[in-house]
VEXVOLO-24702 format. One record per residue: residue number from 0; residue in one letter; chain; x, y, z of N, C-alpha, C in turn. Coordinates in Angstrom, 1 decimal, padded with zeros to 4 digits, m for minus. Layout:
n,res,chain,n_c1,n_c2,n_c3,ca_c1,ca_c2,ca_c3,c_c1,c_c2,c_c3
NUM,a,A,X,Y,Z,X,Y,Z,X,Y,Z
...
end
This chain:
n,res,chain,n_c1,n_c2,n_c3,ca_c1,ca_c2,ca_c3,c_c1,c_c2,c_c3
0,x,A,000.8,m001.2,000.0,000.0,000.0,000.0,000.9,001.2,000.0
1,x,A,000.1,002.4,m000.2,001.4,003.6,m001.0,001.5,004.3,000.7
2,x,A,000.6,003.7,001.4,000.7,004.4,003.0,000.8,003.6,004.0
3,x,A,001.5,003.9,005.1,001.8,002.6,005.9,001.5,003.4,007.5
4,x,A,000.5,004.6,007.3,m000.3,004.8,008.5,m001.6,005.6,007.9
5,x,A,m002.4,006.1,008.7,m003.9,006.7,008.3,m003.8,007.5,009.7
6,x,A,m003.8,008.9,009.5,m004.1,009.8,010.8,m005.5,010.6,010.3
7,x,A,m006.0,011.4,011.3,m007.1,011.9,011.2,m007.6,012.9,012.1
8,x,A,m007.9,014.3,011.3,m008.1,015.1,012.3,m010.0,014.7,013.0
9,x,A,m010.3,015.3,013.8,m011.6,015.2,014.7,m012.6,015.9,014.1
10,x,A,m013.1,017.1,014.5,m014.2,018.0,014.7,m014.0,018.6,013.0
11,x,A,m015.5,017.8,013.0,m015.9,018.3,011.5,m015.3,017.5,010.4
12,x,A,m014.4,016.3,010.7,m013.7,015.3,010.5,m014.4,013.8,010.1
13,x,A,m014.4,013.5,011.2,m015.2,012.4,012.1,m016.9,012.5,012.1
14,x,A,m017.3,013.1,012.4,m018.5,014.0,012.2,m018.6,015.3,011.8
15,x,A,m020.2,015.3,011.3,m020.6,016.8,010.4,m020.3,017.6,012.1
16,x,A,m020.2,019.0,011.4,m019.5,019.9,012.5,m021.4,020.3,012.9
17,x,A,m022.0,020.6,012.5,m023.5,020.9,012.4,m024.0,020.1,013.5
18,x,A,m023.7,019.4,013.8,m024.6,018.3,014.7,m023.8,018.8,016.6
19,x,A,m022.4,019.1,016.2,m022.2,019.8,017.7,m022.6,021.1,017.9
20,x,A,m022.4,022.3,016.6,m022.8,023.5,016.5,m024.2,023.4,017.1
21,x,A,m025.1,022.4,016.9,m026.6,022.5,017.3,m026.9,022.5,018.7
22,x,A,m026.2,021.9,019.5,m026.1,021.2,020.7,m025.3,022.4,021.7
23,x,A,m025.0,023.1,021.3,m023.9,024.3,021.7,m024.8,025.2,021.6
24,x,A,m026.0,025.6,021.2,m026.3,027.1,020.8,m026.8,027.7,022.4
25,x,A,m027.5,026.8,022.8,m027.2,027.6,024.8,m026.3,027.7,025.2
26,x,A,m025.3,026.8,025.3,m023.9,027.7,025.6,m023.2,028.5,025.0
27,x,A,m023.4,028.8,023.7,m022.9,029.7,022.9,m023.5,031.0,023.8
28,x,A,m025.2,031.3,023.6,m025.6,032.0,024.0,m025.2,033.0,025.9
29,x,A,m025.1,031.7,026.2,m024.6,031.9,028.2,m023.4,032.6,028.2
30,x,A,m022.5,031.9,026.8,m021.3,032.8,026.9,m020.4,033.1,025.7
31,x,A,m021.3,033.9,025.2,m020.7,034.4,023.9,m019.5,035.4,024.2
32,x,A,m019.1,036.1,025.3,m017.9,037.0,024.9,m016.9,036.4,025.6
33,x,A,m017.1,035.0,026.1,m016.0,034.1,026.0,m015.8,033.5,024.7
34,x,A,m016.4,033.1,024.4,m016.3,032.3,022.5,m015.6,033.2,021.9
35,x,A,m016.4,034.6,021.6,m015.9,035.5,021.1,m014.2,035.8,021.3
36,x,A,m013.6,036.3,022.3,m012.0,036.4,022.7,m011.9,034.8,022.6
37,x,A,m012.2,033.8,022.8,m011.4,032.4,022.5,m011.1,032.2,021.4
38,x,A,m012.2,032.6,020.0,m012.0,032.5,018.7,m011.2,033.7,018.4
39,x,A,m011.0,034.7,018.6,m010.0,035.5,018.5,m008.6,035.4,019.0
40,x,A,m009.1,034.9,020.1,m007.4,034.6,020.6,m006.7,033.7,020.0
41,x,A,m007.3,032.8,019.3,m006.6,031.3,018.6,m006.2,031.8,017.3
42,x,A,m007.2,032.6,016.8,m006.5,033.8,015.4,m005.2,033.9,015.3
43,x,A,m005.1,035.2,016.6,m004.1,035.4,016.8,m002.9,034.6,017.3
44,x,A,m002.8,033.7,017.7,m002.3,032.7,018.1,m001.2,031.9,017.0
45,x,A,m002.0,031.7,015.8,m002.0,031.4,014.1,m001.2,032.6,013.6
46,x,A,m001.5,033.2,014.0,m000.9,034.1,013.2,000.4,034.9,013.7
47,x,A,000.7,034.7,014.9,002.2,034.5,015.6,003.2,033.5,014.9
48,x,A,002.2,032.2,015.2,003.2,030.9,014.4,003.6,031.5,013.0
49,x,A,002.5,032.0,012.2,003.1,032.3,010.9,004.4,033.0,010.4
50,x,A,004.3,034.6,011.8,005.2,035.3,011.6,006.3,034.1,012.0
51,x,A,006.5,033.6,012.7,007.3,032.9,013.5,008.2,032.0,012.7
52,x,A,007.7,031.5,011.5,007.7,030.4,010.6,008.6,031.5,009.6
53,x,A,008.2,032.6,009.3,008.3,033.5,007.9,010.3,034.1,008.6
54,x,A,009.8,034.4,009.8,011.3,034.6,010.1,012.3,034.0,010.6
55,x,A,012.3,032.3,010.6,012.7,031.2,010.6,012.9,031.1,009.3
56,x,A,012.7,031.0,008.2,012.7,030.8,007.2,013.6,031.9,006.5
57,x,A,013.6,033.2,006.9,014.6,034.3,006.6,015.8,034.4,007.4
58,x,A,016.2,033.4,008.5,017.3,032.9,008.7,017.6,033.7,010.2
59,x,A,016.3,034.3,010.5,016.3,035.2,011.8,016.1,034.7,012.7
60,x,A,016.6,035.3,014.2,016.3,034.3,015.5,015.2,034.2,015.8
61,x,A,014.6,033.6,016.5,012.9,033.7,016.9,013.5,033.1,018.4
62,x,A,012.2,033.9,019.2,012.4,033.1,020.8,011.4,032.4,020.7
63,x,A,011.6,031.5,021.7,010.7,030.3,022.0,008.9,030.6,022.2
64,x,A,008.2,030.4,021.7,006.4,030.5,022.0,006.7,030.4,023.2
65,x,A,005.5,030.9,024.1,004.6,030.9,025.5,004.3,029.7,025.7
66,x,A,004.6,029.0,026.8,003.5,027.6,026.8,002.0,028.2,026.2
67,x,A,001.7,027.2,025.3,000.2,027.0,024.2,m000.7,027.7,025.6
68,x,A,m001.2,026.8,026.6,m002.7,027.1,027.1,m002.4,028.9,028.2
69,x,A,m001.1,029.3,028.6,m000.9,030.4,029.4,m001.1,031.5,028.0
70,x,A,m000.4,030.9,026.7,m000.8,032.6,026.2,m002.0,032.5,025.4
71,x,A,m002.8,031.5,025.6,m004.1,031.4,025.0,m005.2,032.2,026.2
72,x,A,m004.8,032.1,027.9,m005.4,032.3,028.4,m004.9,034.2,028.8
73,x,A,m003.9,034.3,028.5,m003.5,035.6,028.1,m004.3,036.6,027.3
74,x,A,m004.1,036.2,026.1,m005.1,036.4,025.2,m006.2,037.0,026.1
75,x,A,m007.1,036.0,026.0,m008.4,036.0,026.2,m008.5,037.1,027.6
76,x,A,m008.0,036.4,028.3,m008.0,037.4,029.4,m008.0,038.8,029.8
77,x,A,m007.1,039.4,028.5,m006.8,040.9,028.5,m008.2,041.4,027.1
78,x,A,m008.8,040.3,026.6,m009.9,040.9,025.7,m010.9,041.2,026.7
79,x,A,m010.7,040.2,027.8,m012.3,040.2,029.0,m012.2,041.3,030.2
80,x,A,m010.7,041.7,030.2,m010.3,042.2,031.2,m010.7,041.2,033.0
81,x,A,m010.1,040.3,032.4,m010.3,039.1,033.6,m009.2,038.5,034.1
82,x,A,m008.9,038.1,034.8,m007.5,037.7,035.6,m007.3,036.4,035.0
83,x,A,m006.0,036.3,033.9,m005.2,035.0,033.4,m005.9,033.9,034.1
84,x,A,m005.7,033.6,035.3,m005.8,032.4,035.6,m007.2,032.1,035.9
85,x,A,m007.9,032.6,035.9,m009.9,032.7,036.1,m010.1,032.1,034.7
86,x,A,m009.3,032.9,033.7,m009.9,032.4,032.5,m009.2,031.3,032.1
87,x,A,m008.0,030.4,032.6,m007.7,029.8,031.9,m008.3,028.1,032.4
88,x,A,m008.7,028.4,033.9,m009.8,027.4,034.5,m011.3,027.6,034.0
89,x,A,m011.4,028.6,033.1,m012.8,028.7,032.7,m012.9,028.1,031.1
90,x,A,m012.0,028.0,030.3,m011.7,027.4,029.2,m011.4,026.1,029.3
91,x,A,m010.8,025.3,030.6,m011.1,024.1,030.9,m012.1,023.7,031.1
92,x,A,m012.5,024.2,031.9,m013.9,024.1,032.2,m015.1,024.1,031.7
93,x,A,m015.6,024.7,030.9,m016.5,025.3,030.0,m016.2,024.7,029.0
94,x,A,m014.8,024.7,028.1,m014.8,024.6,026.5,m014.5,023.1,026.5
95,x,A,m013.1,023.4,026.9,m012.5,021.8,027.0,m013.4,020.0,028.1
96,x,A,m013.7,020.1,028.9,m014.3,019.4,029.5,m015.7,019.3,029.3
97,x,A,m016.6,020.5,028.9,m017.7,020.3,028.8,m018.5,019.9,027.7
98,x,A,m017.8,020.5,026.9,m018.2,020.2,025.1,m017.7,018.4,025.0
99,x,A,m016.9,018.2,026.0,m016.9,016.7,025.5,m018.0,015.6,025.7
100,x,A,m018.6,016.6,026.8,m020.1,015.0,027.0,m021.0,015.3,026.2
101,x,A,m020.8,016.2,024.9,m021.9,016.6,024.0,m021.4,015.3,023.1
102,x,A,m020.6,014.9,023.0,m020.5,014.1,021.9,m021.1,012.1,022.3
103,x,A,m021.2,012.1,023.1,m022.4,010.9,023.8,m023.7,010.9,023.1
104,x,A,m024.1,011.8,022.0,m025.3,011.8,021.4,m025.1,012.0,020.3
105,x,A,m024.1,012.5,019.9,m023.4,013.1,018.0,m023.2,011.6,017.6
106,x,A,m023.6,011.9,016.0,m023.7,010.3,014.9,m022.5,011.0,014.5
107,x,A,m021.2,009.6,014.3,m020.9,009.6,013.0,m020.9,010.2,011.5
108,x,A,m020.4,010.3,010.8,m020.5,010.3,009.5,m020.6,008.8,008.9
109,x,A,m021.6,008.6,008.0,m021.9,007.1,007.7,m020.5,006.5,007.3
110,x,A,m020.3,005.4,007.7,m019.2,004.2,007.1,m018.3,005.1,007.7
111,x,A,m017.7,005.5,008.8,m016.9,006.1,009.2,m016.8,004.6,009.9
112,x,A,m016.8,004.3,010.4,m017.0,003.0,011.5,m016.0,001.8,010.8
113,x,A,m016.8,001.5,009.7,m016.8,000.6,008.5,m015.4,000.7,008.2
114,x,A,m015.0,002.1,007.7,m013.7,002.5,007.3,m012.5,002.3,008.3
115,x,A,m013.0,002.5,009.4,m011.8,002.4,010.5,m011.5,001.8,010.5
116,x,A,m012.8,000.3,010.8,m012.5,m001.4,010.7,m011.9,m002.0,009.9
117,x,A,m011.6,m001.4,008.3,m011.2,m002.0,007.3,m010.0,m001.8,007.6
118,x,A,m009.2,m000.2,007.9,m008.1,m000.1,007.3,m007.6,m000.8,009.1
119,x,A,m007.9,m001.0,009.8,m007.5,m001.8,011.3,m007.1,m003.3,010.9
120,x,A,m008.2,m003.5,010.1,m007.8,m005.4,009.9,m006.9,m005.5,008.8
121,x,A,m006.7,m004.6,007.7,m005.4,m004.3,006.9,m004.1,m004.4,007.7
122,x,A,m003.8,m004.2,009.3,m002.8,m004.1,009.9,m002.2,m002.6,009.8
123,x,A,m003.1,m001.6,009.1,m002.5,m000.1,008.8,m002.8,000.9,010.5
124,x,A,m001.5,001.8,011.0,m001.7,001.9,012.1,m002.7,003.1,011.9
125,x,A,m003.7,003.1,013.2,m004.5,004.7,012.9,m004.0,005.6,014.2
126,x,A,m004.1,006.9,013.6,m003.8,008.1,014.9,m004.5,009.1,014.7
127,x,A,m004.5,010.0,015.6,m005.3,010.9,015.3,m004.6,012.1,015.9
128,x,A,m004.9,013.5,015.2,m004.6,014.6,015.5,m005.3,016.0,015.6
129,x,A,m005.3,016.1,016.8,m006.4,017.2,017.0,m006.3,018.6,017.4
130,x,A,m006.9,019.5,017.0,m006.4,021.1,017.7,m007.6,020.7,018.9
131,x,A,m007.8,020.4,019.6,m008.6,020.1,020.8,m008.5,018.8,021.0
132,x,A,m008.3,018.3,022.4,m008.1,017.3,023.4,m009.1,015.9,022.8
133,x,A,m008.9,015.3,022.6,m009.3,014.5,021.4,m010.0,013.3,022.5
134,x,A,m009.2,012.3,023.9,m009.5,011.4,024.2,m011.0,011.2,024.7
135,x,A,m011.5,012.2,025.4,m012.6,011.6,025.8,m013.9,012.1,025.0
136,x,A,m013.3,012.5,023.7,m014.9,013.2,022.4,m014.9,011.3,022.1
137,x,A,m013.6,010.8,021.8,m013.4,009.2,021.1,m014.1,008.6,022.0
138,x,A,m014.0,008.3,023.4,m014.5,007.3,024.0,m015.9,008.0,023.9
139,x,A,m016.3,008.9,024.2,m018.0,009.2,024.0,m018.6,008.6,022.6
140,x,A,m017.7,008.6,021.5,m018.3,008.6,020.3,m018.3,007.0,019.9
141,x,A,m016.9,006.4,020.7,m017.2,004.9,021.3,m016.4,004.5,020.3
142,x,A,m014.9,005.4,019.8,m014.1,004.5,018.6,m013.0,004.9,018.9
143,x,A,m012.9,005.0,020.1,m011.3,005.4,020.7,m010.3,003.7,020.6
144,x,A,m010.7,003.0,020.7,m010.4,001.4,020.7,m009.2,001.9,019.1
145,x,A,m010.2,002.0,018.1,m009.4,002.0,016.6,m008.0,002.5,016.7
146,x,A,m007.7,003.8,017.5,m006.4,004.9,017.7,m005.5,004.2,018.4
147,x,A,m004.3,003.9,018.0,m003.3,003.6,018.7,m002.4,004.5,019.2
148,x,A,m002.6,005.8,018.6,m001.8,006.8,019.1,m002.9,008.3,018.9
149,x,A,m003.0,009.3,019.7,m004.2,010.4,019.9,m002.9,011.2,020.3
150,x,A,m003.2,012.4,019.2,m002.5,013.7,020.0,m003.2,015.0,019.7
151,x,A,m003.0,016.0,020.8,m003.5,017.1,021.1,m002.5,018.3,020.5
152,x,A,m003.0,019.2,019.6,m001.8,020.2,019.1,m001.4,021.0,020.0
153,x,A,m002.5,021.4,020.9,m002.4,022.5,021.9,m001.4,021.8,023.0
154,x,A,m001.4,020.9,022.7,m000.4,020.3,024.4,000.8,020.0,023.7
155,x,A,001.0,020.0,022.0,002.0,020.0,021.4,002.9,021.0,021.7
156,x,A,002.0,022.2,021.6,002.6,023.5,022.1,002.0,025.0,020.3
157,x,A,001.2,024.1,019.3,001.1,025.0,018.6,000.2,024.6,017.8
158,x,A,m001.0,025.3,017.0,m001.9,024.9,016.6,m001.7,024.4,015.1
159,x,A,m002.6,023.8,014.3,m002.1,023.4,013.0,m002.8,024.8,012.2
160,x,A,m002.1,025.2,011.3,m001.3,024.1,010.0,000.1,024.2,010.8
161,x,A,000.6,025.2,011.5,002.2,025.1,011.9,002.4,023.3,012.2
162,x,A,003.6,023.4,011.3,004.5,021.5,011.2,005.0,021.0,012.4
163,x,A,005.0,021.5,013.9,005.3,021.0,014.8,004.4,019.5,015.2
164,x,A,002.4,020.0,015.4,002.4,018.6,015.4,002.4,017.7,014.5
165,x,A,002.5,018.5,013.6,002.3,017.0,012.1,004.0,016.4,012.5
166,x,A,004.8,017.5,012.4,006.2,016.3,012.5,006.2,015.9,014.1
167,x,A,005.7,015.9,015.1,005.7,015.1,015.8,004.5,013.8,015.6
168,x,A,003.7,014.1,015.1,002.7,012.8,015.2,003.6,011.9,014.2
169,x,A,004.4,012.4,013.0,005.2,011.4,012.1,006.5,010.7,012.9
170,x,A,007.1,011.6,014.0,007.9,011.1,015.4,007.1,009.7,015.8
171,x,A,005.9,010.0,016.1,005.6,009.1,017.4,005.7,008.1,016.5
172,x,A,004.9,008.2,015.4,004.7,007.2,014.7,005.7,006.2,013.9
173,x,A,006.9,006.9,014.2,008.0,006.2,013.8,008.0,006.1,012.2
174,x,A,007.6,006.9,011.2,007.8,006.7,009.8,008.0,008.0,009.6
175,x,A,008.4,007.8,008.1,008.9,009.4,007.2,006.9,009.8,006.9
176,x,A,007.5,011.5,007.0,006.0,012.2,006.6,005.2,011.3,005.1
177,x,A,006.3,011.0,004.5,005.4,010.8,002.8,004.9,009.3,003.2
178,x,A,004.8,009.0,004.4,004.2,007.6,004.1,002.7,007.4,005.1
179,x,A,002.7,008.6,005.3,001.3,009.3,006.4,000.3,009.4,005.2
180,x,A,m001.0,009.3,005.2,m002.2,009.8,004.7,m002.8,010.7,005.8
181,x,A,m002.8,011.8,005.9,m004.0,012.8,006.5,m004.9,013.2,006.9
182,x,A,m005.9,012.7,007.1,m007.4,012.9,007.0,m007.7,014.3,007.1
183,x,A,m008.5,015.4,007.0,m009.0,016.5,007.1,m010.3,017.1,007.0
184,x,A,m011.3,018.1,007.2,m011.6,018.2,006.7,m011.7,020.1,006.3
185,x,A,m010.3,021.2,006.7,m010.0,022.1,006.4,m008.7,022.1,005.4
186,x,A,m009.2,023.3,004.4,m007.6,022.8,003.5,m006.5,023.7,003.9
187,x,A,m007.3,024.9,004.8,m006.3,025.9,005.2,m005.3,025.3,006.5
188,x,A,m005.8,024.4,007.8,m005.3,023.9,008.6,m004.9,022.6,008.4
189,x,A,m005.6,021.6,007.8,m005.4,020.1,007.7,m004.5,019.5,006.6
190,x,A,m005.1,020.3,005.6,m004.5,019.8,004.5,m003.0,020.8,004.1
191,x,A,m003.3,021.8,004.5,m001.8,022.7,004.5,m000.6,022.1,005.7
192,x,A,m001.6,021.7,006.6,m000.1,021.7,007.6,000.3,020.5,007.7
193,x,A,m000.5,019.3,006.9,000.1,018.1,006.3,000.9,018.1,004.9
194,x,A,000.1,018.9,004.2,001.0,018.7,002.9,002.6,019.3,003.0
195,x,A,002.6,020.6,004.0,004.0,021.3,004.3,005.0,020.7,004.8
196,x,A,004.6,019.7,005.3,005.2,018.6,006.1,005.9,017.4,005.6
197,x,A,004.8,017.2,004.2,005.6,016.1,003.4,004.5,015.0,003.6
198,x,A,003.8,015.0,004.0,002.3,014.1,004.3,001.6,014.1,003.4
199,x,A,001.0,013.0,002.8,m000.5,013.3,002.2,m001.5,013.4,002.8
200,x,A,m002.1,014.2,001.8,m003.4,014.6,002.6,m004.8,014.0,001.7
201,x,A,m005.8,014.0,002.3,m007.5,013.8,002.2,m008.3,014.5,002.5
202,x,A,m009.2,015.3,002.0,m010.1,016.1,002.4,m011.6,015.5,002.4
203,x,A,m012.8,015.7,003.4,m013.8,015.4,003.4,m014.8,016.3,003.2
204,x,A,m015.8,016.3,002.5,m016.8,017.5,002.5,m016.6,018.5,001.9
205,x,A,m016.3,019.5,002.0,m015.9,021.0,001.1,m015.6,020.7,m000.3
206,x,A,m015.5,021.1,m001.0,m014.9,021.4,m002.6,m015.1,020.3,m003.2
207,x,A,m016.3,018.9,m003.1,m016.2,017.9,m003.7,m017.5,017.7,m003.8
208,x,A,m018.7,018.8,m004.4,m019.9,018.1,m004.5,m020.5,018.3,m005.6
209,x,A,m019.1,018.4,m006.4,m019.4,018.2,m008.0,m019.4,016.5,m008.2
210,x,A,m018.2,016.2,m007.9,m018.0,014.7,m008.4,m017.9,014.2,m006.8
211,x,A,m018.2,012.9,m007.6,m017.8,012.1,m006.4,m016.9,012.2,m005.4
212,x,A,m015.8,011.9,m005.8,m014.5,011.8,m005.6,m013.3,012.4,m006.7
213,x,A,m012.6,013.1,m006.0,m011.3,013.0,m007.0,m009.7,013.7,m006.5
214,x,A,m009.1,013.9,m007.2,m007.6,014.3,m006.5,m007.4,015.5,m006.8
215,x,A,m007.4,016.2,m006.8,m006.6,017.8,m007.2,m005.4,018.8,m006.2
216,x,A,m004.6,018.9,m007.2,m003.3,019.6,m006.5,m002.9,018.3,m005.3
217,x,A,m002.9,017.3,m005.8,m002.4,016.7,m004.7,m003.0,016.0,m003.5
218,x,A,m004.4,016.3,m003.5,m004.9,016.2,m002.5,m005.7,015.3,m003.1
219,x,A,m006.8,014.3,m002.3,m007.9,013.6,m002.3,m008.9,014.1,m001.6
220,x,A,m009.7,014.7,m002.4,m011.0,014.9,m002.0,m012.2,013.9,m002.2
221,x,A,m013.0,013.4,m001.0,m014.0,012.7,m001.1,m015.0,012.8,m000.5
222,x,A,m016.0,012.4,m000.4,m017.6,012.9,000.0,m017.9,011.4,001.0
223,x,A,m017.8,010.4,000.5,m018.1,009.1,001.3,m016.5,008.6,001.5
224,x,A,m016.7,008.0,003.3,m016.0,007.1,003.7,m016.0,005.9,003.0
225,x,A,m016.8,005.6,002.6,m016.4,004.6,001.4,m015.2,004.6,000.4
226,x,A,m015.3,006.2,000.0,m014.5,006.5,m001.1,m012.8,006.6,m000.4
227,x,A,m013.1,006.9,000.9,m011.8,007.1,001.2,m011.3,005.7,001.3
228,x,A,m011.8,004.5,001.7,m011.8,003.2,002.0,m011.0,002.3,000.7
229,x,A,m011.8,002.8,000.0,m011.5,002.2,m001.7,m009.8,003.0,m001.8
230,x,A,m009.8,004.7,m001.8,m008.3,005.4,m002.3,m007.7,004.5,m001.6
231,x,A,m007.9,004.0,000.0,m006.5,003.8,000.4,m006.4,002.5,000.5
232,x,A,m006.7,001.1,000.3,m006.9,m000.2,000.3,m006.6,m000.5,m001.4
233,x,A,m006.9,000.3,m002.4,m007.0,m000.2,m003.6,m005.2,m000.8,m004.1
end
């Protein structure tokens, strides 16, 4: 086979993102000007790594990033005018821990199941990589069993597309990037910060509801876990 692992990002991945978005809208509501500075803080966050990347690349020093969750709760903090450490127990609390028992009721994407099982009995290792804390959305959704290996970008220390966790999940996993398949279902975070890496990538959903299936620039775009089942087993 042209891959000799199968990783996979989560949210919006795994399942339609619509089905947690639904289940969220009273919490959204209770606390929208925390959502609000958390989705902006992670912006900006992205967009540190980029500078960060651009002058690494022009052969300039860069100092080390903030540990991930202190300058996230930084961020946010100084948007709320709220004391660092209130908010960074409140992001555990609220975002990270709570939004996980929503997924005890979220379906699947069809043949997602099917697919996992196939490429498992193939002997192909699966992992998973997530910009959010991934282990207990999998046991709620009851296919944590398939992952032999789960990593969190934020506990990496940087969110994706930046190459830190892609080349470390190709670390854990003990092989070169080009022998990784991707899963995704963003081309600006998933599919960029795998392909930059030397990875292939797969996209699900977005930009493919013309055809079935097909490849473009590199990438695999498909609409059924089926289809992805067939690219990578054929």
């Amino acid at each position: 086979m042209r891959f000799s692992a199968i990783a996979f990002d989560l949210d919006g991945t795994l399942y339609p993102n619509y089905r947690l978005n639904i289940r969220i809208i009273p919490f959204l509501l209770r606390h929208w000007p925390l959502m609000i500075a958390f989705g902006r803080a992670r912006g900006r966050i992205r967009r540190e790594q980029e500078e960060a990347l651009k002058q690494k690349a022009a052969g300039n020093r860069v100092l080390p990033p903030a540990p991930f969750y202190e300058r996230q709760a930084e961020l946010v903090a100084a948007m709320l005018n709220r004391p660092s450490g209130e908010i960074k127990a409140a992001i555990e609390d609220k975002i990270y821990r709570a939004w996980a028992e929503y997924f005890r009721k979220i379906r699947l994407f069809p043949h997602v199941r099917e697919c996992l099982e196939a490429f498992h009995n193939r002997g192909l290792p699966l992992a998973l990589l997530s910009d959010f804390p991934p282990d207990i959305k999998l046991r709620n959704l009851g296919i944590m069993d398939f992952f032999s290996l789960t990593l969190c970008s934020e506990e990496l220390g940087a969110l994706k597309p930046d190459p830190l966790p892609f080349m470390e999940l190709a670390r854990r996993l003990n092989l070169p990037p080009e022998k990784i398949l991707y899963v995704g279902n963003s081309l600006s975070y998933d599919a960029e910060g795998a392909l930059r890496t030397g990875m292939q990538a797969a996209l699900v959903g977005s930009a493919v509801w013309k055809k079935p299936s097909f490849t473009r620039d590199g990438l695999f775009c498909f609409k059924s876990y089926r289809q992805l089942q067939s690219y990578v087993l054929r």
